[in-house]
N, C-alpha and C positions, 0 to 999 in steps of 0.2 A: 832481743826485741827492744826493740823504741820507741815507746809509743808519745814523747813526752811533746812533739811538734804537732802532734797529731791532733784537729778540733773538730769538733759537732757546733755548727752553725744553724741555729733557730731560721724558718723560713726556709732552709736550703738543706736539699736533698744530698745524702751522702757525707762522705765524712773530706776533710782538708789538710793540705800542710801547709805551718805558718813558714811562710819565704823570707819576709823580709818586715820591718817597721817602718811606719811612716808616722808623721804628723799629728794626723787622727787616730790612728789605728793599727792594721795592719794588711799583709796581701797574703791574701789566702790561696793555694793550688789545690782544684780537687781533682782526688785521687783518682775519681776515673776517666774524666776526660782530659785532663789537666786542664782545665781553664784556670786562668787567676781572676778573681776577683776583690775591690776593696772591702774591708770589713772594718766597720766605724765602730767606735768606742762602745754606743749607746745601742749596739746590737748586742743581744744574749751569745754567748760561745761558752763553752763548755771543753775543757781540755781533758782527753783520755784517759791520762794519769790522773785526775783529780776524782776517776768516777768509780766505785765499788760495789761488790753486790750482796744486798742481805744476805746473810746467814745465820745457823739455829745460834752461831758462836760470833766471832769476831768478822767483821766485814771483811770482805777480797775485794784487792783491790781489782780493777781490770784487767792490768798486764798480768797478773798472776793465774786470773780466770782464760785468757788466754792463750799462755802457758799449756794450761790443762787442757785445753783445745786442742791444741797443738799435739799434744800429746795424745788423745782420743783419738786423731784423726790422721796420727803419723806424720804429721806435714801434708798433708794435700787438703786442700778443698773440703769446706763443709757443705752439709745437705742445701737445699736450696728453701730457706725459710719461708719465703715467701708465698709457696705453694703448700709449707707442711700444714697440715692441724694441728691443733692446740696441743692432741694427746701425745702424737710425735712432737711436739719442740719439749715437753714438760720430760717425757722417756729420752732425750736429749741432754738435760741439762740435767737430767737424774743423772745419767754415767759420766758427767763431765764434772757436777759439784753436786755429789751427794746429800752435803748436809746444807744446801741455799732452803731458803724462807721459803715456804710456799704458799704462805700467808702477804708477804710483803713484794714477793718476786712475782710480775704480771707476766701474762703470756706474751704480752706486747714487750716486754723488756727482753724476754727468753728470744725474741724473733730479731730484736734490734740488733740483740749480742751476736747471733750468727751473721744476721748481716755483714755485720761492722767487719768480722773475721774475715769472713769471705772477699770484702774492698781490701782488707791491709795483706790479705792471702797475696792480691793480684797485686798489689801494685810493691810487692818485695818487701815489707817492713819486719813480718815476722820471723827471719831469718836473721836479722841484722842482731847483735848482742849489746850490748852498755857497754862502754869501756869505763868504769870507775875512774882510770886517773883523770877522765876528761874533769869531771864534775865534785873530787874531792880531794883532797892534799892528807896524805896523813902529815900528820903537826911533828911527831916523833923522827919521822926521817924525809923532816924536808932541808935539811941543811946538807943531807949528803946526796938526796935529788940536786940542790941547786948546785952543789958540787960538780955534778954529774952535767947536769944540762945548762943551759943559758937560761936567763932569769923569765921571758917573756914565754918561756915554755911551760914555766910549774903550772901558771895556773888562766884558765880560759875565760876568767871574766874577765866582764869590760866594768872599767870605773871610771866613771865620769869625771871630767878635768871641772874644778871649783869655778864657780859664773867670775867672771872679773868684776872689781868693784867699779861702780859708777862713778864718773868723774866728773864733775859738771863741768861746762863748757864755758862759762859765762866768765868775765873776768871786769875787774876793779869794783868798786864800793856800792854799796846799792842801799839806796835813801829807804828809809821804814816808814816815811809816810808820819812820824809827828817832829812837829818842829819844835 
């Protein structure tokens, strides 16, 4: 599962995937109709991976809560939140994360989590796995990876080429102005 392109846009229904960078911002696809739209700096976005859920112990994160969805639910289709009541979404998140807050965890949030499932359900994300080498190098054996592979393969970031120095343009002596 992948949920790391994956955002929640303030003012906009549903959840998104970031496509591409631009200038200001970025272009966002949502996930169920696929439209693209631009998404400007100074809008609120919220990334999946960044979001976790109270518990009596250490926060989960989302993908993990997820997971456990996934797993409650076999791979298919959650209930349909939107219709449930409270008492159903709360005997929901009881069999899915036992020990969440029930002081801090709203019912609104219990309904947004299925939601959310239910968009990444349909539109194939939570079947997809991490690949680790994408996003980490062990340090120990990356001399016998580079061995192995060409250099542009070890590792998938991009690093910015240094701005060029300015050169000024203007040429021969220039009076200062006291005599």
């Amino acid at each position: 599962m992948d949920i790391s392109e994956v955002v929640s846009i303030a003012g906009q229904s549903g959840l998104f995937k970031v496509i591409s960078q631009t200038k200001n911002g970025f272009i966002a696809e949502s996930l169920t109709d696929k439209k693209r739209i631009p998404v400007y700096a100074s809008q609120k976005v919220v990334s999946l991976e960044n979001i976790s859920i109270f518990t009596t112990g250490e926060d989960q994160p989302l993908e993990d809560v997820l997971k456990k969805v996934v797993e409650s639910t076999k791979g298919e289709k959650a209930f349909d939140a939107g219709k449930a009541s409270n008492d159903e979404l709360k005997k929901q998140m009881e069999k899915v994360l036992p020990e969440y807050d029930k002081d801090r965890v709203y019912v609104s949030d219990i309904k947004k989590l299925f939601q959310w499932y239910n968009m990444l359900h349909d539109a194939g994300l939570l079947t997809k796995e991490k690949k680790a080498d994408d996003k980490h190098i062990d340090v120990e054996h990356a001399h016998d990876k580079a061995a192995q592979k060409p250099a542009a393969k070890i590792t998938k970031q991009h690093i910015p080429k240094p701005a060029a120095p300015k050169i000024s343009t203007t040429t021969g002596v220039r009076k200062s102005g006291t005599a």
